[in-house]
VMD Tcl script that builds the backbone (N, CA, C; Angstrom):
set m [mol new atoms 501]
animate dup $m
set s [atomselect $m all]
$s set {name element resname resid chain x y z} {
  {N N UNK 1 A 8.918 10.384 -9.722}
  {CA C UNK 1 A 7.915 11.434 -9.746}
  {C C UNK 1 A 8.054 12.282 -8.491}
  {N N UNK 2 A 8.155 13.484 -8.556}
  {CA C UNK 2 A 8.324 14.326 -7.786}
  {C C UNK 2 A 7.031 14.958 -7.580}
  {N N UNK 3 A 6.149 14.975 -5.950}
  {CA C UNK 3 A 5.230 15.364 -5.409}
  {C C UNK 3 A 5.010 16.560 -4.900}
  {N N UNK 4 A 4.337 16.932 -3.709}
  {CA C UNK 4 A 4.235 17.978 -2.899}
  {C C UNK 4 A 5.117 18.125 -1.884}
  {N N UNK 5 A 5.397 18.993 -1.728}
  {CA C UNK 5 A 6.405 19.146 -0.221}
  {C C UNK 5 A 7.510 17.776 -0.579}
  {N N UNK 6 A 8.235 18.150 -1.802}
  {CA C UNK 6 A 9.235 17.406 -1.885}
  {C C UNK 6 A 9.539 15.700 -1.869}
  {N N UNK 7 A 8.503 15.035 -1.819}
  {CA C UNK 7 A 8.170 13.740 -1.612}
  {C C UNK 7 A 7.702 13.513 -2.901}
  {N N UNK 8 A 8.235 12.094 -3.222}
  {CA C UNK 8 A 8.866 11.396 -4.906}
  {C C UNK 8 A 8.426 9.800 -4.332}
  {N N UNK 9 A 7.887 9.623 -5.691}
  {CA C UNK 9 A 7.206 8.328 -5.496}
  {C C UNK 9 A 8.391 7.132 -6.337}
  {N N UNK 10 A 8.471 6.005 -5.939}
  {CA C UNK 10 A 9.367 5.501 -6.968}
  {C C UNK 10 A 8.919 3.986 -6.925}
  {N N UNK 11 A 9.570 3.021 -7.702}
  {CA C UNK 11 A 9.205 1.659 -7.701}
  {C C UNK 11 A 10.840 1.176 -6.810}
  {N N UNK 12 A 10.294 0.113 -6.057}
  {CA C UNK 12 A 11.262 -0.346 -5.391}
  {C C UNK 12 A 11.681 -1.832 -5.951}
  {N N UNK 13 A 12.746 -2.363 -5.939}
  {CA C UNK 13 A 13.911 -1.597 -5.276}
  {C C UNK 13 A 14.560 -0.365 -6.145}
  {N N UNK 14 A 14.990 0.544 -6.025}
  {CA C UNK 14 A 15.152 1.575 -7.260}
  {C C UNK 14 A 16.687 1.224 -7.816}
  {N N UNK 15 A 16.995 2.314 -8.678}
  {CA C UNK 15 A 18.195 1.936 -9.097}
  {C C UNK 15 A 19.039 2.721 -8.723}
  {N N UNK 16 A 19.040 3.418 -7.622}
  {CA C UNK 16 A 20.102 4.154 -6.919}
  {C C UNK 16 A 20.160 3.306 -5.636}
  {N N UNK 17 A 21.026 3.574 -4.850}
  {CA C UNK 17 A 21.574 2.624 -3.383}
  {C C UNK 17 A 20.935 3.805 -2.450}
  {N N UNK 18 A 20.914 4.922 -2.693}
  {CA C UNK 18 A 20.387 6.335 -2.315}
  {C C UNK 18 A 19.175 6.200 -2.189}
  {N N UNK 19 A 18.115 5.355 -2.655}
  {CA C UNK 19 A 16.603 5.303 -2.899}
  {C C UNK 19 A 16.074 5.000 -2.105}
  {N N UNK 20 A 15.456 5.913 -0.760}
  {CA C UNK 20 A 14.994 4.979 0.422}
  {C C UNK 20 A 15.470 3.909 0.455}
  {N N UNK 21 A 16.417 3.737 0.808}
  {CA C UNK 21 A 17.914 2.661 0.981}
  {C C UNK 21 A 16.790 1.836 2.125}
  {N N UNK 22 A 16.282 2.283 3.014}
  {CA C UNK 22 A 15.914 0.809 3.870}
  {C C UNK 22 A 15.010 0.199 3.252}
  {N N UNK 23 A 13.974 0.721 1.969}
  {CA C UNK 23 A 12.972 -0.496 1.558}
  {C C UNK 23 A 11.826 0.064 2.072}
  {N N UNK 24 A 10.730 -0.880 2.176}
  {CA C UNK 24 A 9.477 -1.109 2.523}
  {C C UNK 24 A 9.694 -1.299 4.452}
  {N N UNK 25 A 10.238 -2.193 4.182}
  {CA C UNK 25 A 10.296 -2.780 5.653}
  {C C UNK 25 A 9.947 -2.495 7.260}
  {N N UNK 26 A 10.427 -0.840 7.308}
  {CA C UNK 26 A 10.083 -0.545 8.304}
  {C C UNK 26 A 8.507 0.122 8.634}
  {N N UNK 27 A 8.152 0.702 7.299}
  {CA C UNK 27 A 6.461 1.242 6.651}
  {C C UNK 27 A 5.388 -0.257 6.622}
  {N N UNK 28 A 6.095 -1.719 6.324}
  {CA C UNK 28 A 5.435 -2.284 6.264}
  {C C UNK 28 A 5.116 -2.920 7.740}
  {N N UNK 29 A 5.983 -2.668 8.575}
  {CA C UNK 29 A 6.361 -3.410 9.743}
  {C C UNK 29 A 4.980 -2.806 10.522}
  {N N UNK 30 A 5.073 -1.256 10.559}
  {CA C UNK 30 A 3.544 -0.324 11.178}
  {C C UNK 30 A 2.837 -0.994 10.653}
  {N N UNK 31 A 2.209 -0.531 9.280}
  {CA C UNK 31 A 1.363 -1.179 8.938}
  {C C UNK 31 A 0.370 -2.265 9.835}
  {N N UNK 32 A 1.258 -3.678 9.695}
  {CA C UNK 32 A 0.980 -4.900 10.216}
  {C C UNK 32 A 0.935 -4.945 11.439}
  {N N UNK 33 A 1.765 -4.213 12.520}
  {CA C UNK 33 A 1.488 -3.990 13.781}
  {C C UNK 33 A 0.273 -3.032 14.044}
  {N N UNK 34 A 0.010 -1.902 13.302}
  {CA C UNK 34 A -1.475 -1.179 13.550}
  {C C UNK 34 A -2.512 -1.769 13.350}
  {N N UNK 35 A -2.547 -2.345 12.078}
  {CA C UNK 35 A -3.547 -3.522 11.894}
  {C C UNK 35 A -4.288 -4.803 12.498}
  {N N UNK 36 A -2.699 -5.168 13.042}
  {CA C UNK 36 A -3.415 -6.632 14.012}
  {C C UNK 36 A -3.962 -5.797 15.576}
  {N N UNK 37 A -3.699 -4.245 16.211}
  {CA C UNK 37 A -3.753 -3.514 17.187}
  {C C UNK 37 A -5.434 -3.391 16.889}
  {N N UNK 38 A -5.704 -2.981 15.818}
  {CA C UNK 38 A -7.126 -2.358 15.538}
  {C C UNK 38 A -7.601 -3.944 15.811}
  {N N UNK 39 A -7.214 -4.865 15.035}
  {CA C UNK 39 A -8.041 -5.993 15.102}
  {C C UNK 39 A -8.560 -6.735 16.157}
  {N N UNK 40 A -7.451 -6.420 16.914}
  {CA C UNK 40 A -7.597 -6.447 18.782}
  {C C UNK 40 A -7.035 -8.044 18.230}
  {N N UNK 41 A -6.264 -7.789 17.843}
  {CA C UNK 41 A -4.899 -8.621 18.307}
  {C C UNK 41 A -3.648 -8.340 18.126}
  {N N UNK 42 A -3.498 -7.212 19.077}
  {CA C UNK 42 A -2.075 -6.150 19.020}
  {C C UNK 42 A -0.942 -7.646 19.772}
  {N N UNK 43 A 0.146 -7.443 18.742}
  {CA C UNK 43 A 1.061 -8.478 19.192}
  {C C UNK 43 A 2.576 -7.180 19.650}
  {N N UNK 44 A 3.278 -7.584 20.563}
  {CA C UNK 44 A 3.955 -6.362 21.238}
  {C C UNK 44 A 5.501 -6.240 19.855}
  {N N UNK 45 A 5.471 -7.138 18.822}
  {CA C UNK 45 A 6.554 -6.901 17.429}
  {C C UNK 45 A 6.217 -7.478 16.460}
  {N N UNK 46 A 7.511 -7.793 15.606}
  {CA C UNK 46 A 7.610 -8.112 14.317}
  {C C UNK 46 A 7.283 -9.558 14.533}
  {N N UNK 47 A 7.889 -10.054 15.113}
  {CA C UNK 47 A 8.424 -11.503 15.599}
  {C C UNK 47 A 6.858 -12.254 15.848}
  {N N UNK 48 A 5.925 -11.516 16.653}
  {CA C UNK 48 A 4.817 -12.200 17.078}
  {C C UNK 48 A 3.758 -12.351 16.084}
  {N N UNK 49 A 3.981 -11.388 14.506}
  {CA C UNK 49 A 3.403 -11.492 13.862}
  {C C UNK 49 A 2.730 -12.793 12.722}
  {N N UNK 50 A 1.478 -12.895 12.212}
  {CA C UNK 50 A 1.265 -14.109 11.682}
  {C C UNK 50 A 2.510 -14.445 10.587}
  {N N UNK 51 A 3.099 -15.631 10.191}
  {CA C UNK 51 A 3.955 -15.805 9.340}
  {C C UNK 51 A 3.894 -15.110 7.838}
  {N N UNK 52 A 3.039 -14.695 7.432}
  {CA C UNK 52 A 2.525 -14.418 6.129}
  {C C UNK 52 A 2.711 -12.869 5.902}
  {N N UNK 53 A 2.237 -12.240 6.893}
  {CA C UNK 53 A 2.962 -10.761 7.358}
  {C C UNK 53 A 4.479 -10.440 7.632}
  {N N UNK 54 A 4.924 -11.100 8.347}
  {CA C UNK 54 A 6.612 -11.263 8.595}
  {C C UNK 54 A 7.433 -11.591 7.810}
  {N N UNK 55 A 6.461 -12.252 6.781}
  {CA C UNK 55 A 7.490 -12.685 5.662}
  {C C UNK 55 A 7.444 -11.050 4.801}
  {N N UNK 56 A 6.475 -10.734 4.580}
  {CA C UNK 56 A 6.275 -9.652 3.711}
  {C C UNK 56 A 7.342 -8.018 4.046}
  {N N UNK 57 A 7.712 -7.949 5.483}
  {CA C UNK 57 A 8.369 -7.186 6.294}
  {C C UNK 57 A 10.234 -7.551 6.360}
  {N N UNK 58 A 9.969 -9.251 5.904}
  {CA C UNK 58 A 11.693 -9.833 6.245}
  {C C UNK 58 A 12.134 -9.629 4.769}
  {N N UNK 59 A 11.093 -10.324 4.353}
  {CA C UNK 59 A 11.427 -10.529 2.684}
  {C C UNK 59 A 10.412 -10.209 1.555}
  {N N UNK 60 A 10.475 -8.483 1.734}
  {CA C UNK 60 A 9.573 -8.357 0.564}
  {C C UNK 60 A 9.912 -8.568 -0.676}
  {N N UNK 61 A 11.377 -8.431 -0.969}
  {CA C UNK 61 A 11.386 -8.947 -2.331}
  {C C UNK 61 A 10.971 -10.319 -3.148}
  {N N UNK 62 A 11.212 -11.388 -2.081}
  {CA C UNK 62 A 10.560 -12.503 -2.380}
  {C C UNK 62 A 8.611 -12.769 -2.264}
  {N N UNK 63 A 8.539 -11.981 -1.115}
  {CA C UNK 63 A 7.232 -12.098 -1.006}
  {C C UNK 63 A 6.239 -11.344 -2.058}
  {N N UNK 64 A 6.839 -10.138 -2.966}
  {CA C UNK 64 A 6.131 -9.122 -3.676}
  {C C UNK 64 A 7.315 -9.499 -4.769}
  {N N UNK 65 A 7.733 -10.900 -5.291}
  {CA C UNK 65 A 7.989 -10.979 -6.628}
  {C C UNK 65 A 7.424 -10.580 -7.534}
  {N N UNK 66 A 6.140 -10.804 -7.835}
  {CA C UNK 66 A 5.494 -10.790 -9.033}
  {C C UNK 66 A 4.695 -9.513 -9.164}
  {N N UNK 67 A 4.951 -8.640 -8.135}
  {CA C UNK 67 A 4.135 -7.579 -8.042}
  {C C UNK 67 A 5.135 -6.243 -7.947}
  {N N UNK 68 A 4.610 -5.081 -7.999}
  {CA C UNK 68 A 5.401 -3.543 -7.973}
  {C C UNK 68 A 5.442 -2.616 -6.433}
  {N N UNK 69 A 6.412 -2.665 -5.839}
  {CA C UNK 69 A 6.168 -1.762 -4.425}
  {C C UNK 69 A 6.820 -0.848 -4.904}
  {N N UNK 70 A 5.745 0.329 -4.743}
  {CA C UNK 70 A 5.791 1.384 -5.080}
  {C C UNK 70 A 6.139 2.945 -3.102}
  {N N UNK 71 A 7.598 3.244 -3.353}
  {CA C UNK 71 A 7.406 3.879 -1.951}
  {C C UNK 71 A 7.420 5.674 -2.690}
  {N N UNK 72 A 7.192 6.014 -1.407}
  {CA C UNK 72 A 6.944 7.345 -1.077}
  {C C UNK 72 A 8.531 7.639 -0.400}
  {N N UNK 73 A 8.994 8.763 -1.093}
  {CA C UNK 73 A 10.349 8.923 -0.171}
  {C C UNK 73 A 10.567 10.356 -0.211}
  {N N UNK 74 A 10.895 10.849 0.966}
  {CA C UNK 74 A 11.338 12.069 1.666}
  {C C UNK 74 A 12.971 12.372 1.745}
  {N N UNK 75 A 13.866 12.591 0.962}
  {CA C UNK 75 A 15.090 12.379 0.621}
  {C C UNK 75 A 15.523 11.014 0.904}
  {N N UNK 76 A 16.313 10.785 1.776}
  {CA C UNK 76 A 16.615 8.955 1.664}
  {C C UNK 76 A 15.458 8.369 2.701}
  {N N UNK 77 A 14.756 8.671 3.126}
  {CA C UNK 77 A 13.627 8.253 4.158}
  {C C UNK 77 A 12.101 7.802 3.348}
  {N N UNK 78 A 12.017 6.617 3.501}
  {CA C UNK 78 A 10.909 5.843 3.224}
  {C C UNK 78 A 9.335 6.623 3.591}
  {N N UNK 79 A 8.582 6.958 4.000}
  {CA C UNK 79 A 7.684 7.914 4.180}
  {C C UNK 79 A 6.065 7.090 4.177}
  {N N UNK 80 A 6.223 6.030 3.015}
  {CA C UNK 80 A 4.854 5.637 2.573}
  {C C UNK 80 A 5.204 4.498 1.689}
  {N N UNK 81 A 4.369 3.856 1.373}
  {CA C UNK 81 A 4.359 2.618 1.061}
  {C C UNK 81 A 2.964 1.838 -0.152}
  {N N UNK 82 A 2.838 1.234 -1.418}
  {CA C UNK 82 A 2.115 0.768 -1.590}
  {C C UNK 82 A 2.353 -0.486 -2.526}
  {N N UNK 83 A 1.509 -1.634 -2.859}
  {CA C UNK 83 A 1.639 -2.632 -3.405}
  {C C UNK 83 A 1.067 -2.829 -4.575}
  {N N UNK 84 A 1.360 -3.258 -5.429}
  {CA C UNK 84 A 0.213 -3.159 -6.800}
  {C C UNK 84 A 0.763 -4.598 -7.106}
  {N N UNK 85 A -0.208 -5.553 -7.608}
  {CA C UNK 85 A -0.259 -6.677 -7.689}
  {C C UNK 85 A -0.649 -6.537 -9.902}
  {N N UNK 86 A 0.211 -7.739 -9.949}
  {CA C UNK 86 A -0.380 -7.722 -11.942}
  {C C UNK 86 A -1.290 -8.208 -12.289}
  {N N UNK 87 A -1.711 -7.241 -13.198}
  {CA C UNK 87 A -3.577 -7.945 -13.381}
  {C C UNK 87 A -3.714 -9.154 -13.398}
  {N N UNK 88 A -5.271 -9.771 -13.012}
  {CA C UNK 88 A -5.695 -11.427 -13.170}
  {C C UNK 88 A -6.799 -10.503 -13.523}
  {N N UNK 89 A -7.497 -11.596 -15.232}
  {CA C UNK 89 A -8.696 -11.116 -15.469}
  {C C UNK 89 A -9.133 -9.243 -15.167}
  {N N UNK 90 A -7.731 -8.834 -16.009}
  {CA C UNK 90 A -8.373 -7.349 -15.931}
  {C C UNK 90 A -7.888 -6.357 -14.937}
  {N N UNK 91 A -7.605 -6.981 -13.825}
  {CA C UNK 91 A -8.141 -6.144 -12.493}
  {C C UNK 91 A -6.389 -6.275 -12.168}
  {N N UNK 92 A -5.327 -5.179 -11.308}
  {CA C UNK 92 A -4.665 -5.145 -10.650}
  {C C UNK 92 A -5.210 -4.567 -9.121}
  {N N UNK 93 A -4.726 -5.080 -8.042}
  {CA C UNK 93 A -5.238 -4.967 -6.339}
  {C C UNK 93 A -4.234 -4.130 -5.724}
  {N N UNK 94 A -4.723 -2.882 -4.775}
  {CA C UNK 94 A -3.717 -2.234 -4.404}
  {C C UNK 94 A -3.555 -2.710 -3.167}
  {N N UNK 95 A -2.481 -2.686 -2.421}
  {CA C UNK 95 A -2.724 -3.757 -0.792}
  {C C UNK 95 A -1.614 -2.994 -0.122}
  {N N UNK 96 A -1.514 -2.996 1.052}
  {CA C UNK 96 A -0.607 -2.452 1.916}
  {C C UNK 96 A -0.304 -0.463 1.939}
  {N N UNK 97 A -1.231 -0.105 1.753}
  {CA C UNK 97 A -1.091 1.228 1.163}
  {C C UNK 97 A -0.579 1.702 2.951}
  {N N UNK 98 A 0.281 2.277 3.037}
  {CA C UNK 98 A 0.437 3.494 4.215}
  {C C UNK 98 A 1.309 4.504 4.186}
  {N N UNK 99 A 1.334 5.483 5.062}
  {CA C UNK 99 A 1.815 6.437 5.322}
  {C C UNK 99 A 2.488 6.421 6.249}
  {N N UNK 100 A 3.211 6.976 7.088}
  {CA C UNK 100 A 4.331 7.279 7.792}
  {C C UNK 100 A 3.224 8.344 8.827}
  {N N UNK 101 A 2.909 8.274 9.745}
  {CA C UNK 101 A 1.756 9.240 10.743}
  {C C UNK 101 A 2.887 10.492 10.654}
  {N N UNK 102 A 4.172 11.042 11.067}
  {CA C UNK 102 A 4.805 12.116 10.762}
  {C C UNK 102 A 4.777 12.548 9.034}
  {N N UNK 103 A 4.094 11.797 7.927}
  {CA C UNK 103 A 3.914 12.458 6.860}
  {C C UNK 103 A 2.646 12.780 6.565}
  {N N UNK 104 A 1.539 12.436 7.263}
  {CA C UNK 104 A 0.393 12.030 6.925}
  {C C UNK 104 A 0.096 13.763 6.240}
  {N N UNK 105 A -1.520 13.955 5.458}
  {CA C UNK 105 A -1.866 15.438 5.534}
  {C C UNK 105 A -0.859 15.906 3.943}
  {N N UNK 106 A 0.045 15.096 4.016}
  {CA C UNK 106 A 0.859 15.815 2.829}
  {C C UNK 106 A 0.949 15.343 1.737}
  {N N UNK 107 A -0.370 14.842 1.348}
  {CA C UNK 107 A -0.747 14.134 -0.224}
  {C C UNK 107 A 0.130 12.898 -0.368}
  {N N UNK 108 A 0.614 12.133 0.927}
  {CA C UNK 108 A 1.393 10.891 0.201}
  {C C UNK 108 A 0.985 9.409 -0.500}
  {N N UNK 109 A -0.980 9.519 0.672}
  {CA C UNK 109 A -1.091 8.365 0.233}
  {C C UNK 109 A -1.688 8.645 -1.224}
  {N N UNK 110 A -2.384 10.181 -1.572}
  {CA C UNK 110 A -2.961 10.371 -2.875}
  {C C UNK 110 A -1.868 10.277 -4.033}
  {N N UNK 111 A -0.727 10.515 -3.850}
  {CA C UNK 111 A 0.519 10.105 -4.770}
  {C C UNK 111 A 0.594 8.990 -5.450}
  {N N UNK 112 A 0.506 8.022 -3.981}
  {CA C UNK 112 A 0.899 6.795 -4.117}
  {C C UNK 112 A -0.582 6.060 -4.686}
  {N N UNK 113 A -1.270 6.268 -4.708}
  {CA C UNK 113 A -2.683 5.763 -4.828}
  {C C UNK 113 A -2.882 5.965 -6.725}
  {N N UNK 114 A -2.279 7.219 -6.971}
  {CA C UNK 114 A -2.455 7.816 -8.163}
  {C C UNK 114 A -1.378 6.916 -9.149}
  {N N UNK 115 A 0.386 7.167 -8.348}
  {CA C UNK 115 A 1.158 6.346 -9.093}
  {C C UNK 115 A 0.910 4.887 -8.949}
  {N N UNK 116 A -0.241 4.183 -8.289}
  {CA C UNK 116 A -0.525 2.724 -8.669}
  {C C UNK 116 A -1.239 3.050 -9.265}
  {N N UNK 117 A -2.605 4.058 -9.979}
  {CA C UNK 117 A -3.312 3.968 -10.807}
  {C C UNK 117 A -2.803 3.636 -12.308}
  {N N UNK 118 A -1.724 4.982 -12.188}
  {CA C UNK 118 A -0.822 4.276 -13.383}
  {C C UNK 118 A -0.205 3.796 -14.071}
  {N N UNK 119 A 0.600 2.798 -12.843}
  {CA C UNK 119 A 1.501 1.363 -13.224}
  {C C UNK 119 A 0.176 0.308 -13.576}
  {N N UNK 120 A -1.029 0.322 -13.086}
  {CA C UNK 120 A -1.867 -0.602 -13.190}
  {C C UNK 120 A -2.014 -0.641 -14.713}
  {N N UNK 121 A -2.731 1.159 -15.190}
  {CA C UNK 121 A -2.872 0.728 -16.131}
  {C C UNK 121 A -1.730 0.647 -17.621}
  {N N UNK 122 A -0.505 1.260 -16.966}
  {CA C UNK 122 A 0.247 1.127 -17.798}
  {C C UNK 122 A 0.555 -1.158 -18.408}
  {N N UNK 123 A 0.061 -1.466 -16.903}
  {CA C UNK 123 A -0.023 -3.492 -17.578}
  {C C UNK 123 A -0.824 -3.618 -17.953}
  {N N UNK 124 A -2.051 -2.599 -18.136}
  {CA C UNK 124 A -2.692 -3.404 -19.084}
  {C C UNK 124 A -3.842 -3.669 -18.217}
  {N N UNK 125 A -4.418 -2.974 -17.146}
  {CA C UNK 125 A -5.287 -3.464 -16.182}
  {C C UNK 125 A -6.674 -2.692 -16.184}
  {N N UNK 126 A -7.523 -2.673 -16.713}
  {CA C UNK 126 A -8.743 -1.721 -16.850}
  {C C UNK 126 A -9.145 -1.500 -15.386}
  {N N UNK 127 A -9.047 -2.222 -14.460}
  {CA C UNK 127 A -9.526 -1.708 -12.700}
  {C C UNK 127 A -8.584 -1.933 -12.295}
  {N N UNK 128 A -8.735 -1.536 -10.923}
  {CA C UNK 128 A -8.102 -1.468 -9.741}
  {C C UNK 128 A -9.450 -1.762 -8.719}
  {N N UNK 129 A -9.028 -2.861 -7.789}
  {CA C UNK 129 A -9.474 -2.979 -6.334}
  {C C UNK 129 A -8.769 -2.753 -5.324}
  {N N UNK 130 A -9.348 -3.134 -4.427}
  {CA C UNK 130 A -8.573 -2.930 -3.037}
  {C C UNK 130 A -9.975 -3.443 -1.879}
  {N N UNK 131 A -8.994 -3.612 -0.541}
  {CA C UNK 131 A -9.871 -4.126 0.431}
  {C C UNK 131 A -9.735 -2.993 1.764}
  {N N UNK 132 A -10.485 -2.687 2.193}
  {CA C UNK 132 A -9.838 -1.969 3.638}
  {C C UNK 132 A -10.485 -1.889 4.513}
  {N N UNK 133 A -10.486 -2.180 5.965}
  {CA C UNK 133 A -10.764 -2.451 7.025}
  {C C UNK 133 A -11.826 -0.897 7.145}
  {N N UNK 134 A -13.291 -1.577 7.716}
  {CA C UNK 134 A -14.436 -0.713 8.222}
  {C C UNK 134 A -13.839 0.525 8.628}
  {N N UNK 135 A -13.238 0.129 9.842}
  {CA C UNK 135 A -12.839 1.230 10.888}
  {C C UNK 135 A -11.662 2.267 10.109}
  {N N UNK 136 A -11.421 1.798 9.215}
  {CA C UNK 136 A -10.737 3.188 8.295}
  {C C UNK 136 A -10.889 4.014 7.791}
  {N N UNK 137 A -11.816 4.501 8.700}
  {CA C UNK 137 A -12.680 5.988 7.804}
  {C C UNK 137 A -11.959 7.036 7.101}
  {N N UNK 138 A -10.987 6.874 6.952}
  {CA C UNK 138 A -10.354 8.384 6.927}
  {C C UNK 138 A -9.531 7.344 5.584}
  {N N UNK 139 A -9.303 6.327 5.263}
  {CA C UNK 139 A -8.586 5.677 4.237}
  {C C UNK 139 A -9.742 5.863 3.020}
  {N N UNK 140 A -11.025 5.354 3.851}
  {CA C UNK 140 A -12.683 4.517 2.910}
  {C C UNK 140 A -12.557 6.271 2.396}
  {N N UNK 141 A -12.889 7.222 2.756}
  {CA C UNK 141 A -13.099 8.860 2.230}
  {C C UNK 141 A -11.947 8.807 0.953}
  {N N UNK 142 A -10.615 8.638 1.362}
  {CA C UNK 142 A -9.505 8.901 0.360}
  {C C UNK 142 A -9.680 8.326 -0.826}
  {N N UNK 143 A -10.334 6.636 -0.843}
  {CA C UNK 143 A -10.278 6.242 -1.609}
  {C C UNK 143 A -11.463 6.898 -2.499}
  {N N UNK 144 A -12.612 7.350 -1.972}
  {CA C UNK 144 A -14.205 7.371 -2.296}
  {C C UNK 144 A -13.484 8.771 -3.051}
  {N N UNK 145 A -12.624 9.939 -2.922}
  {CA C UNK 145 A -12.676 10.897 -3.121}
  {C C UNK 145 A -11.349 10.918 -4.277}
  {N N UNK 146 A -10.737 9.209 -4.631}
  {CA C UNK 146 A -10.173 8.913 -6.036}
  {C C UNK 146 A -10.707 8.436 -6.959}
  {N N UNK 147 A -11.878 7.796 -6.745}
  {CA C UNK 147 A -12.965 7.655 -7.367}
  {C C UNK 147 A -13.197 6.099 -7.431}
  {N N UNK 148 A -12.514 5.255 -6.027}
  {CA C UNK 148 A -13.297 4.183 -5.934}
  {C C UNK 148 A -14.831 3.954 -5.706}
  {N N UNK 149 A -15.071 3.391 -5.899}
  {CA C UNK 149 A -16.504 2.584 -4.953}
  {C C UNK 149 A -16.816 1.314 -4.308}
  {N N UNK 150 A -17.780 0.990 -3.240}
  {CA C UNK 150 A -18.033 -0.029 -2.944}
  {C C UNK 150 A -18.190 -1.282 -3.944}
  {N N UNK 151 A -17.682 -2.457 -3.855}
  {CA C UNK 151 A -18.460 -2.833 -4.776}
  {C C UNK 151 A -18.787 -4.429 -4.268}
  {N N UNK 152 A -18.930 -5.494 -4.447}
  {CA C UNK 152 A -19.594 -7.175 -3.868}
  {C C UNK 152 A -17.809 -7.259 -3.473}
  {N N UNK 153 A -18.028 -7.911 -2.176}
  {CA C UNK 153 A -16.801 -8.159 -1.998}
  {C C UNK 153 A -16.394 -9.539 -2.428}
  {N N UNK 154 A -15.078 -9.631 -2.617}
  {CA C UNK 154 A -14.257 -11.280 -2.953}
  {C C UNK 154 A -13.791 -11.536 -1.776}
  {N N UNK 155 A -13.729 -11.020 -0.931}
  {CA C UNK 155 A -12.714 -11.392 0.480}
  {C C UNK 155 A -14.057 -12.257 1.548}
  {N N UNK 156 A -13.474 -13.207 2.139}
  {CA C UNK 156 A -14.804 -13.809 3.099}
  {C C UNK 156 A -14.356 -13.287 4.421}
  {N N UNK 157 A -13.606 -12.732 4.577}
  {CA C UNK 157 A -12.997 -12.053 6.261}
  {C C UNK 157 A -13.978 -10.747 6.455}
  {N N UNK 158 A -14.248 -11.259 7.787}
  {CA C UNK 158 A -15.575 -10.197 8.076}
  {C C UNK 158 A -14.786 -8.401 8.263}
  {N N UNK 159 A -15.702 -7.852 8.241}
  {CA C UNK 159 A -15.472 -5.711 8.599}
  {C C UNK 159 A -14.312 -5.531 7.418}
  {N N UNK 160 A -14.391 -6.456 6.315}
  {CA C UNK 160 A -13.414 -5.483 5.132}
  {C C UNK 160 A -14.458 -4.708 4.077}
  {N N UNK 161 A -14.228 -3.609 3.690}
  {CA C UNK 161 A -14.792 -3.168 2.446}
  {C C UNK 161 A -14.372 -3.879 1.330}
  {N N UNK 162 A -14.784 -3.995 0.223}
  {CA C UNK 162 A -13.918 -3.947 -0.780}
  {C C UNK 162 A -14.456 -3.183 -1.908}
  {N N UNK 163 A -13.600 -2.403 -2.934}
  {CA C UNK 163 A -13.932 -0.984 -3.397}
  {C C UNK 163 A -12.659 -1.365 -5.019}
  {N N UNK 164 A -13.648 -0.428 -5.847}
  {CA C UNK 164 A -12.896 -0.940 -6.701}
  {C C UNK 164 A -13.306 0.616 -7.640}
  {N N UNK 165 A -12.298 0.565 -8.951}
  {CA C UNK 165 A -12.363 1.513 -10.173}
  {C C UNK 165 A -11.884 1.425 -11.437}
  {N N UNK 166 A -11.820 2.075 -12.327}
  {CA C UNK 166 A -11.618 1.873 -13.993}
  {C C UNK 166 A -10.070 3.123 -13.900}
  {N N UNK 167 A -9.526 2.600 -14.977}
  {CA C UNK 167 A -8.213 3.107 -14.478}
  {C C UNK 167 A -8.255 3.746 -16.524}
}
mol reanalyze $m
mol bondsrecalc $m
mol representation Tube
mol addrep $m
C-alpha cells in the first residue's frame, strides 16, 4: 500500500530482499529503549534490555511467529513499525506501534494503525485493542482520533491505558 509522501506499508518479512531489507529491528530497538527511558529505567542499549524485549529486537521472527509485523517503509528504509497479534475471542491487539522521530507528522503511524485495522479484520477479528503508556499524549489523541476508546483495562501494570474498537 502506497501512502503519503511516498511511504508504503507492507507485512514483514516481504517478498522482495529490497523490502526494508533490515526488518523491524532497528524501529523496534527505539521503541524499547524510549520506553524503558520514560519509565525511568533508561538502560544505556540493546543488551541491558529486559530479556523479553531483546528477544523481540534479536529475533522477531521467532518472537512475532504467530502474529503480522506490519512496517512502514520509505524506499528501502524501515520508517515505522507495528504488531498485530491473531484474534483470541474476537479481539486482535495492536502492540509496538512506532515511528521513526525523522518521519513523524507524515501520516505513518495513521497508515500503519489503519493497515492493522484491516489485517485484523480481514482474520476475522470484530475489535482491536491496544495498551499505551499515560504519558503518551500525543499516541492516546491518535488513537482517540481513529476511533478507539478507553475501555476496563486487562493489563495489571500500573499508568497503561487500555483502548479498544470495532473494526
Amino acid at each position: 500500500m502506497k501512502g503519503e509522501g511516498g511511504i508504503s506499508v507492507m507485512v514483514w518479512p516481504g517478498r522482495t530482499a529490497r523490502s526494508a531489507a533490515e526488518g523491524p529491528a532497528r524501529l523496534l530497538a527505539a521503541y524499547h529503549l524510549r520506553t524503558q527511558a520514560e519509565k525511568g529505567e533508561a538502560v544505556p542499549g540493546v543488551d541491558e534490555l529486559p530479556d523479553r524485549y531483546r528477544a523481540e529486537i534479536l529475533e522477531p521472527r521467532t518472537t512475532f511467529a504467530g502474529d503480522v509485523v506490519l512496517l512502514a517503509s520509505s524506499g528501502d528504509i524501515a520508517v515505522g513499525c507495528v504488531v498485530v497479534t491473531a484474534p483470541v475471542d474476537g479481539r486482535s491487539e495492536i502492540k509496538r506501534l512506532w515511528t521513526d522521530p525523522a518521519f513523524r507528522g507524515l501520516g505513518v503511524a495513521s497508515g500503519l494503525v489503519g493497515a492493522a485495522l484491516a489485517h485484523a479484520a480481514d482474520s476475522g477479528a470484530g475489535a482491536v485493542r491496544l495498551s499505551v503508556w499515560k504519558w503518551r499524549a500525543d499516541a492516546i489523541a491518535l488513537y482517540g482520533r481513529l476511533g478507539f476508546t478507553v475501555t476496563e483495562s486487562w493489563d495489571d501494570r500500573d499508568r497503561l491505558i487500555c483502548m479498544e474498537r470495532a473494526v
